[in-house]
N, C-alpha and C positions, 0 to 999 in steps of 0.2 A: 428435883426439877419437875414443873409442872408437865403435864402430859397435853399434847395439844389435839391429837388425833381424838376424834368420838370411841369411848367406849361404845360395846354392845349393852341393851338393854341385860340387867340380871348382874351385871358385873360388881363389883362390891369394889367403891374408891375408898380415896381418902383428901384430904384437904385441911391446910394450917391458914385460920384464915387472918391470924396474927402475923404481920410479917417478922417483926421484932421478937417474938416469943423465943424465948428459950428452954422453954419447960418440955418442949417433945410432945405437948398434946396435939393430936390430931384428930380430926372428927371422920367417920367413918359411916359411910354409907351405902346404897344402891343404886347404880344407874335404872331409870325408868324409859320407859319408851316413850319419844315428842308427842306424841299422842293420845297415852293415858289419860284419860280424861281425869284422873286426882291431882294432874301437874295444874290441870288451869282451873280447878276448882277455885272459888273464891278470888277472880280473877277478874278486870277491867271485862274481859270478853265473854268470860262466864261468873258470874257474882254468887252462883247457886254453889251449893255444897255437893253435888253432885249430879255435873253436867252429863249431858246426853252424847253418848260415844259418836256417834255419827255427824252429829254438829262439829264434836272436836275435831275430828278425822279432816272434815272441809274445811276447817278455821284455820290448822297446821297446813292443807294443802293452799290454802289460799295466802298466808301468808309467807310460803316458800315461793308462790308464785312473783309475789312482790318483793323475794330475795330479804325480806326481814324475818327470816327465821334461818340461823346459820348453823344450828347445829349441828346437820352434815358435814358442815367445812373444816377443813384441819385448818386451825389459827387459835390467837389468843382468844378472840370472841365467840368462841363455836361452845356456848353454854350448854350443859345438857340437863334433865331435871335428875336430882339425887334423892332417892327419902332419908335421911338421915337417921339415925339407929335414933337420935336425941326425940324423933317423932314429929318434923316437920321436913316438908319438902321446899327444897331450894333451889332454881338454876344456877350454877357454878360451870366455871372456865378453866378451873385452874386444878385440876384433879389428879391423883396420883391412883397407880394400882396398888390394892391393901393387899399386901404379902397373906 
């Protein structure tokens, strides 16, 4: 069962993103902090391969301000960013803790 609450930044998840799968794979990553500036690289907001921390920092604060950024919220939608052991980072919702 999916975990709805925000992990902490550092926390190492997991996520099936097959719902049908029966093979037991799961994909196994790190929570990142909404602010990192390598979650929005290459991003509508930031298109650069790596943005400048202090933009990010106001871009996260600005878009909490407009309540479009929920990752704080316990719910289904409270996406956080993971970097994936596979070597790509992805915001995901639906995350488990990796034993």
């Amino acid at each position: 069962m999916p975990h709805y609450n925000p992990f902490s930044a550092g926390t190492r998840v997991k996520c099936n993103y097959r719902k049908d799968d029966t093979s037991g794979y799961e994909h196994v990553g790190t929570v990142l902090a909404k602010d990192d500036p390598c979650c929005w690289a290459g991003t509508l907001a930031f298109p650069e391969s790596d943005p400048d921390p202090v933009a990010v920092k106001a871009h996260v604060a600005r878009c909490e301000a407009r309540g479009d950024l929920v990752c704080g919220t316990p719910g289904p939608s409270a996406q956080q960013p993971v970097k994936w052991d596979f070597g790509k980072i992805y915001w995901d919702s639906q995350l488990y803790a990796a034993e």
